[in-house]
C-alpha positions as CSV (number, residue, x, y, z in Angstrom):
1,X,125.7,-34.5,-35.8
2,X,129.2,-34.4,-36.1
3,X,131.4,-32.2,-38.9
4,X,131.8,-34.9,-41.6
5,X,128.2,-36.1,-41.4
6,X,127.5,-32.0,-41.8
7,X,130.0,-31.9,-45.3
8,X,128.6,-34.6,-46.8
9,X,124.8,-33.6,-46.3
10,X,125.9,-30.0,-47.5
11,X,127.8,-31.2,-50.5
12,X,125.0,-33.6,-51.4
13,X,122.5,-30.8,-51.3
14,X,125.0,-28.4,-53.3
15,X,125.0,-25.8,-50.2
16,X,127.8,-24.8,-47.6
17,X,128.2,-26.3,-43.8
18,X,126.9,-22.4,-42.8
19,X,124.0,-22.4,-45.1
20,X,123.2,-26.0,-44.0
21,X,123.2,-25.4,-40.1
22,X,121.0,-22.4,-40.7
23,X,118.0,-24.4,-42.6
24,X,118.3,-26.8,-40.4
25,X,117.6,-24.5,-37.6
26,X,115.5,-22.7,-40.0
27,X,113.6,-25.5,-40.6
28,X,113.1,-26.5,-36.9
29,X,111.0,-23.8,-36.4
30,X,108.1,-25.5,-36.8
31,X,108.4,-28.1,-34.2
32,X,109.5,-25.4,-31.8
33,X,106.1,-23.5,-32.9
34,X,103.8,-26.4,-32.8
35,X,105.6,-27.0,-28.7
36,X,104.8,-24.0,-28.0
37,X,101.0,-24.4,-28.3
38,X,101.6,-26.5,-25.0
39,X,103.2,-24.0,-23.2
40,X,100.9,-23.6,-20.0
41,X,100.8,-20.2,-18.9
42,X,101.3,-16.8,-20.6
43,X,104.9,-16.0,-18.4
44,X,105.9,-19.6,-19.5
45,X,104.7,-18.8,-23.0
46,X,107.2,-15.5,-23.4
47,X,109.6,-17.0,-21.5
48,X,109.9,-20.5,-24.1
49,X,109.4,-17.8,-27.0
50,X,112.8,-16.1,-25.9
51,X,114.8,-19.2,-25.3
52,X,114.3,-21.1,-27.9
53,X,114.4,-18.3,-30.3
54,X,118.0,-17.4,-28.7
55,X,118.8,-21.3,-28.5
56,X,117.8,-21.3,-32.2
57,X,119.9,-18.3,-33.3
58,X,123.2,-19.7,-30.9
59,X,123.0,-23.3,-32.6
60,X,122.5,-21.2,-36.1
61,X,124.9,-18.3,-36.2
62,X,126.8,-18.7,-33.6
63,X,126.9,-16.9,-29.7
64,X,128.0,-13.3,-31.4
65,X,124.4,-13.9,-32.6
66,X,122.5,-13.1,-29.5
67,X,124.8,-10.3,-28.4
68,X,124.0,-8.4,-31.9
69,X,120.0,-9.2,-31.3
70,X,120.1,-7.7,-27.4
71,X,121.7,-4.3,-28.2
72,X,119.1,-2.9,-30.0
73,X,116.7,-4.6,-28.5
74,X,117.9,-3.1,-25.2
75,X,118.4,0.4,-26.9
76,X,114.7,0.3,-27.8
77,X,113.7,-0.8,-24.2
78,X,115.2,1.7,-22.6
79,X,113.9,4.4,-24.9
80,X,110.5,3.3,-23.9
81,X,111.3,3.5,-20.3
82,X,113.0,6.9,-20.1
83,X,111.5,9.0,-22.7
84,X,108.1,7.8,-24.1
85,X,107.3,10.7,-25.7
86,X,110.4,10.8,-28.2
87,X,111.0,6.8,-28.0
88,X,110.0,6.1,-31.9
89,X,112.8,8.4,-33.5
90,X,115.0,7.3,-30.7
91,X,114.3,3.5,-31.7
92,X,114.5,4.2,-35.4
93,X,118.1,5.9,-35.5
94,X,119.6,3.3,-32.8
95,X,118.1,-0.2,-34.8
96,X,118.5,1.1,-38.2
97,X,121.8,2.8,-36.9
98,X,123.1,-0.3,-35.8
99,X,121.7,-2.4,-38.7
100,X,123.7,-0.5,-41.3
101,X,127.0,-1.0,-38.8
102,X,125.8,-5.0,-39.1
103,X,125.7,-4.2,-43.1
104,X,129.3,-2.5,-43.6
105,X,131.3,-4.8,-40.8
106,X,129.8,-7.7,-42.5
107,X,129.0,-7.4,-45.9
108,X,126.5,-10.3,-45.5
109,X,125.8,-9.9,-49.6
110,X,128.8,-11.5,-50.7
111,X,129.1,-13.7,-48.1
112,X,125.4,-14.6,-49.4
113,X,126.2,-15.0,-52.9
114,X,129.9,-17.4,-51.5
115,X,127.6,-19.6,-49.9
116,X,128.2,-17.7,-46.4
117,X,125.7,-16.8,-44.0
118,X,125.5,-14.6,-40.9
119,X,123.2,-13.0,-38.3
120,X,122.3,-10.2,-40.3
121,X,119.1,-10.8,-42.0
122,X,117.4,-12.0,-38.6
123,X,118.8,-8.5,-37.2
124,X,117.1,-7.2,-40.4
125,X,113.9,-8.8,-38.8
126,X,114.4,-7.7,-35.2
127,X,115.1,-3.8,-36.4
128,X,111.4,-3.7,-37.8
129,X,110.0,-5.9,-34.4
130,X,111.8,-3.1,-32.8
131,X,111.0,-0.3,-34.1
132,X,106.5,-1.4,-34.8
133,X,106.9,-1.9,-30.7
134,X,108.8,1.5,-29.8
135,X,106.6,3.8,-32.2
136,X,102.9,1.9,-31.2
137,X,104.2,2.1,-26.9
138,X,104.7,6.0,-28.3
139,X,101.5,6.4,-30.2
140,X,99.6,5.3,-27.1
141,X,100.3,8.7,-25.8
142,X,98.0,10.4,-28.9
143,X,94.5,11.3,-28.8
144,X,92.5,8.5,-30.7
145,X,91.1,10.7,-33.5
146,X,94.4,11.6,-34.8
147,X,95.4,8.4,-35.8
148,X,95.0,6.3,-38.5
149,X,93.5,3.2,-38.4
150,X,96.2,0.8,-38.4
151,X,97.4,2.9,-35.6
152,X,94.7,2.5,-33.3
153,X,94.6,-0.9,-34.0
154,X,98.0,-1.5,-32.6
155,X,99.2,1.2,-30.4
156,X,100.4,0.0,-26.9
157,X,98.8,1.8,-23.9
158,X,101.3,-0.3,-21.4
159,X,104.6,-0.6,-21.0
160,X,105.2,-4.5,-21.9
161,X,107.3,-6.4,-19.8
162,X,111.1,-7.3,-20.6
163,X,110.2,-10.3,-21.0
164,X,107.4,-9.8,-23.0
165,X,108.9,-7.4,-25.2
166,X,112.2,-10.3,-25.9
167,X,109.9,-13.1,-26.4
168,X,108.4,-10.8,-29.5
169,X,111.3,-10.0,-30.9
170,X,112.7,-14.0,-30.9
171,X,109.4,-16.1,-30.8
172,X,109.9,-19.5,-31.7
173,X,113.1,-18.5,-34.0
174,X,110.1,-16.3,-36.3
175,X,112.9,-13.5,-37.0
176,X,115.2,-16.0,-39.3
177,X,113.3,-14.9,-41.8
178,X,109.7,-12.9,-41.0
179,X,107.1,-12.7,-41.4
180,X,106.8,-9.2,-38.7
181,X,104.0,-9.2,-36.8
182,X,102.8,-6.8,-34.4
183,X,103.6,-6.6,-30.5
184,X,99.5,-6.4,-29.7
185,X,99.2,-9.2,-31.9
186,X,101.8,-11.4,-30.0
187,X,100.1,-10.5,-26.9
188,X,96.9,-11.4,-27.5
189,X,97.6,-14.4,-29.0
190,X,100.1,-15.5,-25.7
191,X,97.2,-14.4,-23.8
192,X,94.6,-16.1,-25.6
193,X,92.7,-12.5,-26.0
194,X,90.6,-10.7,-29.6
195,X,90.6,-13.6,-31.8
196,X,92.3,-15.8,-30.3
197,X,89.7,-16.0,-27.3
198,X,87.7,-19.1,-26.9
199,X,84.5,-19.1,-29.1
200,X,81.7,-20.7,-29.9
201,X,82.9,-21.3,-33.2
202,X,86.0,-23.5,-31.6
203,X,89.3,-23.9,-31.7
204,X,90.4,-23.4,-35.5
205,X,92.9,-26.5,-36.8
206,X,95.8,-25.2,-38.5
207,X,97.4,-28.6,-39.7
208,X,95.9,-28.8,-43.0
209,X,97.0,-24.9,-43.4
210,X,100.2,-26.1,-42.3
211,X,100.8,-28.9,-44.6
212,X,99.5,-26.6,-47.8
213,X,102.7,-24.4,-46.9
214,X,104.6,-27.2,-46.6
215,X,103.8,-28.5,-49.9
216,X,104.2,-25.1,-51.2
217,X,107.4,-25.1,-50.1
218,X,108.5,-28.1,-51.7
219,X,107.8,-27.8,-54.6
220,X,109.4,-23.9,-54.6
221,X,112.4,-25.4,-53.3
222,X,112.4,-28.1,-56.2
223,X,112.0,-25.7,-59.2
224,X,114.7,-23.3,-57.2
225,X,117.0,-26.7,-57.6
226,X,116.1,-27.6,-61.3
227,X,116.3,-24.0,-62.4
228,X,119.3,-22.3,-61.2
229,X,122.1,-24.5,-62.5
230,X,120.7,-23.3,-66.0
231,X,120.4,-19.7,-65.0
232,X,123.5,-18.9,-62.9
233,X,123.9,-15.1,-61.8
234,X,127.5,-15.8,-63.3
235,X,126.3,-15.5,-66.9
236,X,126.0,-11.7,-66.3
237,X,129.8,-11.5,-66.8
238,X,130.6,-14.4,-68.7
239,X,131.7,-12.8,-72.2
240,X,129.2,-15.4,-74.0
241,X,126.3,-13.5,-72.9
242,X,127.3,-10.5,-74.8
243,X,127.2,-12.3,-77.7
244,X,123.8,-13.1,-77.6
245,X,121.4,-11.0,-79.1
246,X,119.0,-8.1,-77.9
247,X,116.0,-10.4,-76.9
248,X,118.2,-13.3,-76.0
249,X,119.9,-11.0,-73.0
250,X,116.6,-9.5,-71.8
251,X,114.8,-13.1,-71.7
252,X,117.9,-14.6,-69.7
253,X,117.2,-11.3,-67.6
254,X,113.7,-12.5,-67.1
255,X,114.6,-16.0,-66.3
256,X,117.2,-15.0,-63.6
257,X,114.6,-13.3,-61.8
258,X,112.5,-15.7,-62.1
259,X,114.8,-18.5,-60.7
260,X,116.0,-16.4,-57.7
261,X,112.2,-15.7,-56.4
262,X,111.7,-19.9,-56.3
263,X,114.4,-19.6,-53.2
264,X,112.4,-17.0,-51.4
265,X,109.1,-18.6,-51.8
266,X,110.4,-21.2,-50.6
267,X,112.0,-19.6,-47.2
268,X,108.9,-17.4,-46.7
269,X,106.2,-20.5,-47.0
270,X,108.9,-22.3,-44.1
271,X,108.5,-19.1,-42.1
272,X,104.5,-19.6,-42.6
273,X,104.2,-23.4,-41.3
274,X,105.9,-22.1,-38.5
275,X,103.3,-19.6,-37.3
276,X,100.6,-21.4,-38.6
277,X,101.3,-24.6,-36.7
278,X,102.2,-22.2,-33.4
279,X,98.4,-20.6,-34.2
280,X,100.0,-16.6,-34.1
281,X,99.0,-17.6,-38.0
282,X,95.3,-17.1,-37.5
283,X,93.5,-14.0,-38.3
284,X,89.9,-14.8,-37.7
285,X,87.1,-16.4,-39.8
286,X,85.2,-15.9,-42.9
287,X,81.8,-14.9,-43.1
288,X,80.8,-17.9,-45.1
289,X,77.8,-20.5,-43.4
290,X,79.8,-22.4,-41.8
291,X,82.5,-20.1,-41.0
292,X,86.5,-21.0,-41.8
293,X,89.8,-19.8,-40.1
294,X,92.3,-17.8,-42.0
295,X,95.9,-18.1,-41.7
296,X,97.0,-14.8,-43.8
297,X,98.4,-13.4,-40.9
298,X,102.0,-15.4,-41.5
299,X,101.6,-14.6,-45.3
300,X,104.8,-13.0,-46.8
301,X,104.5,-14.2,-50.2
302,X,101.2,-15.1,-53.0
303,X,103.0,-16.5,-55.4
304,X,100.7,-16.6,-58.6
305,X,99.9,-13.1,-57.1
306,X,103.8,-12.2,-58.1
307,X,104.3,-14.2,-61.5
308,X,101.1,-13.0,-62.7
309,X,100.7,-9.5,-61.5
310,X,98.7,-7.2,-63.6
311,X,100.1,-4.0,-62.4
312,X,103.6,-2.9,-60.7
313,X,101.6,-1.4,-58.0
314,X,100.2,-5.2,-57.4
315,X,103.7,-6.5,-56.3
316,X,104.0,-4.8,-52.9
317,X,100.8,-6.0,-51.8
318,X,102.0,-9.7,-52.5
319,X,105.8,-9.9,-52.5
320,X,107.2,-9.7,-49.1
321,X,103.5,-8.9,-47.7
322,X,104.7,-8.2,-44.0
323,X,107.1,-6.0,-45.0
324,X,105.4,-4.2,-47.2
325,X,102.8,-3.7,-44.7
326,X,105.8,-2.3,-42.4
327,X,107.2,0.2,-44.9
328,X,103.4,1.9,-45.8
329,X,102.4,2.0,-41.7
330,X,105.9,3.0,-40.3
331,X,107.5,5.4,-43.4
332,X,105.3,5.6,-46.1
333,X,102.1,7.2,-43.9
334,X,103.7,8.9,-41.3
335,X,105.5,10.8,-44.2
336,X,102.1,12.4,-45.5
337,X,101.1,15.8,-44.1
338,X,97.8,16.0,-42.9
339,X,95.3,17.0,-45.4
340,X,97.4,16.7,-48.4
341,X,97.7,13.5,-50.8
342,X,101.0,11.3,-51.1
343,X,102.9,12.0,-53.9
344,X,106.3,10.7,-55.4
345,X,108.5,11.6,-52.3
346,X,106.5,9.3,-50.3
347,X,107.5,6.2,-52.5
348,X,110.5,7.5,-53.3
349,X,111.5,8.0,-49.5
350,X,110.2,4.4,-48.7
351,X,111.6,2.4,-51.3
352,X,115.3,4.1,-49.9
353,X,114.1,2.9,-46.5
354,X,113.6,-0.3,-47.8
355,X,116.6,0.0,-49.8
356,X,119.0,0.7,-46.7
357,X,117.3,-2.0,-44.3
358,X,118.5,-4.8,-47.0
359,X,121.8,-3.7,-47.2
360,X,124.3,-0.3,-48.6
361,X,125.4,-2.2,-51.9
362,X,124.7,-0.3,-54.7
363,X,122.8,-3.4,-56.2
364,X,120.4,-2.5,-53.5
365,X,120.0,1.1,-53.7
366,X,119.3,1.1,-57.6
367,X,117.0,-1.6,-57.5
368,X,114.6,0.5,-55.2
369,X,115.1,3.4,-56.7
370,X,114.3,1.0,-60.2
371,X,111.0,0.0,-58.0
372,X,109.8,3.4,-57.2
373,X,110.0,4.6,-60.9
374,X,108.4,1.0,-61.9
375,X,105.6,1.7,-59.3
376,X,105.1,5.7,-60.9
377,X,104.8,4.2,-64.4
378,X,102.7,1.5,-63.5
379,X,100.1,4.1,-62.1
380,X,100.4,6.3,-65.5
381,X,99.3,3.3,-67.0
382,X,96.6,2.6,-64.8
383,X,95.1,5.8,-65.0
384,X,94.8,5.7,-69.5
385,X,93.0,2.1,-67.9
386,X,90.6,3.7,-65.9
387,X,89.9,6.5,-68.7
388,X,89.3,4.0,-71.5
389,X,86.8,1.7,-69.1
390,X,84.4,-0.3,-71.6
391,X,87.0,0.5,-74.8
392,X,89.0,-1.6,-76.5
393,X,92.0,0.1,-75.3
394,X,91.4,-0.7,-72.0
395,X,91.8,-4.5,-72.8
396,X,95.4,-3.0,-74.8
397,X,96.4,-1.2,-71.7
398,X,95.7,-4.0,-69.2
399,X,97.9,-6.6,-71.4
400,X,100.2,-3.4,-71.7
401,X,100.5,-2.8,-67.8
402,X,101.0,-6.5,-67.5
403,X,104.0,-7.1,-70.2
404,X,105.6,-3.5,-68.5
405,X,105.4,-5.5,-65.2
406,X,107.1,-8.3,-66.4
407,X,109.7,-6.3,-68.3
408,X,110.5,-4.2,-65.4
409,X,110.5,-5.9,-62.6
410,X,113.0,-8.5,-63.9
411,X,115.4,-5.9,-65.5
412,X,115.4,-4.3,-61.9
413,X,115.9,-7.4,-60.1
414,X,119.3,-7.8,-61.5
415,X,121.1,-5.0,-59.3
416,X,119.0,-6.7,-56.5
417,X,120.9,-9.9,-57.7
418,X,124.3,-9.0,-58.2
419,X,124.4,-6.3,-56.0
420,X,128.2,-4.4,-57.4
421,X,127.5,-1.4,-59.2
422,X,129.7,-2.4,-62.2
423,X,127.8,-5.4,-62.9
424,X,124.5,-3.8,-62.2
425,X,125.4,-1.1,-64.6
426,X,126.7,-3.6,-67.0
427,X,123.8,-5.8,-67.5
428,X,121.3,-2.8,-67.3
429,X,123.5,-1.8,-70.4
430,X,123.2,-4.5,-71.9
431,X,119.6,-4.2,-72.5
432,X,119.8,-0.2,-73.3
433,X,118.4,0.5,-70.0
434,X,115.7,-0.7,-71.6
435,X,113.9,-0.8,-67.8
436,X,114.5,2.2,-67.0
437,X,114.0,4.6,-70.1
438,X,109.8,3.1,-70.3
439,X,109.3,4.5,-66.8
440,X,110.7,7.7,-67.1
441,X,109.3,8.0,-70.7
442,X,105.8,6.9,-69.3
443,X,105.8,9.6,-66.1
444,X,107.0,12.3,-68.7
445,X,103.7,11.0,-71.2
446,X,101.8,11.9,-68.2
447,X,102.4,15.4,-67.9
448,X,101.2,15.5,-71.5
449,X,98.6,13.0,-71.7
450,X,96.2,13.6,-68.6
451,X,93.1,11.2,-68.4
452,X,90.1,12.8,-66.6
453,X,90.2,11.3,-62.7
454,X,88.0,8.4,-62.4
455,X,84.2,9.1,-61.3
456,X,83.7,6.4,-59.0
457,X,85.3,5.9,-55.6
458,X,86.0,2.4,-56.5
459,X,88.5,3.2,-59.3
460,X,90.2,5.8,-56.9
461,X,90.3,3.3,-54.4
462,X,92.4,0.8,-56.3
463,X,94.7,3.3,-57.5
């Protein structure tokens, strides 16, 4: 397709050349993944995995592309080759080191928010395939009754191959934008091994999974397109907007957040047709008569589980799923002593994590930080629930817990947003810091107010 054919398709869908080449690639990840179910032998399998996921980011980004994707993924080869027993902390300083390089030389945020686009947020991908592989080759070394369980389930016991180990990290163009997935997991599927052996039960279809996500994404990418010409992040310093009143700012708050999630539904259910379709999307079947497949294993995003959450500690385990997952195996558990409980520090520590791997704009920064003290109140709040079980003012806290969601995690999305400190400062103002006084006030309350602990396991599970 030549340049002006390219304008005149981005104009007409309001995006950049850039932007345009990259959904384009983006979205030819799912004939790439469905191709690769025909792929005859497991070399040929990780072999088409690495090529076309290198073909995909050259025609995408460009050929600095690749040569940013093999450095760290080199650098965490060769720690797993050399020095096995430190390779994890190894892998974790030279991708994240390098990432945050990526982040200051490129700035990719306002190059984002111009309509630019670059090879950072597939490195953001790779660091995390990276780093799972190092860390599970490295855990392989432990004695199996001091790990947890998502470690045994995924530690490495053998040194994959090179190849192996690149066809991962590109598969079928699946680090444009996630989901992460684990290395064992890649194997077994390539290799047709655990649940992706032959059964009695058959071979599971995953077109009609497919075409749900497909729909899904349509119509996310439709609202996206209706919605944000009427709630542009420019009306956060446009002087009109501080003429409105109280409520009138804090509802446009909401409504910016809720625009800006459309877009990333709508990326994350492409990302799922893709590994659906390829069958890496399968994670076994239900115990219903007769039994189904399920395809949660490419699941980033639930998004009535979002819109609708009941509790701020809901939203990690259904926004950005396969990250989440990342942060609590790879930071947030492996910062917990042994023997004692996880307190604030752990959050704390891996919403910074998270906070740094998307990027060093202050926007960023404070809207993790704004996450962690969202999560903390959300739990005070949970806990008067669990203490007024069977009241009447346990129906008051849930709708209370709910609303505090809402509030919060909108007025927090804002730095996430706009990412400059002045304007995240500016339209957190504008509100009174409204989102982040309740939070504080609540984990204060808590000190005071202290609810007996639960008596059932079930209630101490949840929280």
């Amino acid at each position: 397709m030549g340049l002006p054919e390219m304008d005149s398709m981005a104009s007409a869908i309001g995006v950049s050349v850039p932007v345009l080449r990259f959904l384009l690639c983006f979205v030819a990840t799912i004939p790439v993944s469905f191709l690769h179910r025909f792929v005859p032998t497991a070399v040929g399998k990780h072999l088409y995995a690495a090529v076309t996921g290198a073909v995909l980011s050259y025609l995408s980004f460009g050929f600095s592309s690749n040569l940013h994707f093999f450095g760290p993924m080199l650098l965490g080869y060769v720690s797993m080759v050399i020095c096995r027993r430190y390779c994890g902390i190894i892998a974790y300083v030279a991708a994240f080191g390098y990432l945050i390089g990526c982040h200051v030389y490129y700035m990719s945020g306002d190059a984002w928010k111009e309509g630019g686009i670059d090879a950072t947020g597939a490195l953001m991908v790779i660091t995390l395939k990276i780093i799972s592989c190092v860390i599970n080759y490295q855990d392989g070394l432990l004695k199996e009754e001091d790990l947890r369980e998502a470690q045994k389930k995924n530690r490495l016991l053998e040194l994959p191959s090179l190849l192996e180990y690149i066809g991962y990290c590109l598969c079928c163009g699946s680090h444009f934008a996630g989901p992460v997935y684990e290395m064992k997991d890649y194997l077994e599927w390539t290799e047709r091994k655990g649940i992706w052996k032959p059964s009695e039960k058959g071979n599971p279809s995953p077109f009609g999974s497919t075409l749900r996500a497909l729909l899904q994404a349509a119509i996310c990418m439709g609202l996206y397109l209706y919605l944000v010409p009427h709630f542009p992040l420019t009306r956060f310093t446009d002087p009109v907007y501080y003429e409105w009143g109280f409520f009138k700012r804090l509802g446009y708050q909401y409504m910016a957040g809720f625009t800006a999630r459309w877009k990333y539904y709508f990326i994350w259910s492409i990302s799922e047709s893709a590994l659906i379709i390829s069958g890496l999307g399968f994670s076994g079947w239900t115990d219903s008569s007769p039994p189904k497949p399920r395809w949660d294993r490419a699941k980033n995003v639930d998004v009535l589980g979002v819109e609708l959450a009941k509790s701020s500690v809901q939203l990690p385990l259904v926004w950005n799923i396969q990250v989440s997952t990342w942060l609590r195996h790879y930071v947030y558990e492996r910062l917990i002593q042994k023997g004692r409980k996880p307190g604030f520090f752990q959050l704390l520590a891996t919403q910074t994590v998270s906070a740094v791997w998307h990027g060093l704009y202050p926007g960023y920064i404070i809207f993790f930080v704004q996450s962690a003290l969202m999560i903390a109140g959300s739990r005070v709040i949970y806990r008067w629930q669990q203490a007024t079980k069977g009241t009447i003012f346990e129906k008051i806290l849930v709708l209370m817990n709910f609303a505090y969601t809402l509030l919060v995690l909108n007025y927090s999305a804002v730095g996430f947003m706009v990412l400059s400190l002045h304007e995240t400062i500016t339209a957190y103002g504008s509100v009174y810091y409204v989102g982040t006084i309740i939070p504080i006030v609540l984990i204060l309350l808590s000190k005071v107010i202290k609810p007996p602990r639960p008596a059932t396991s079930k209630a101490r599970k949840v929280e």
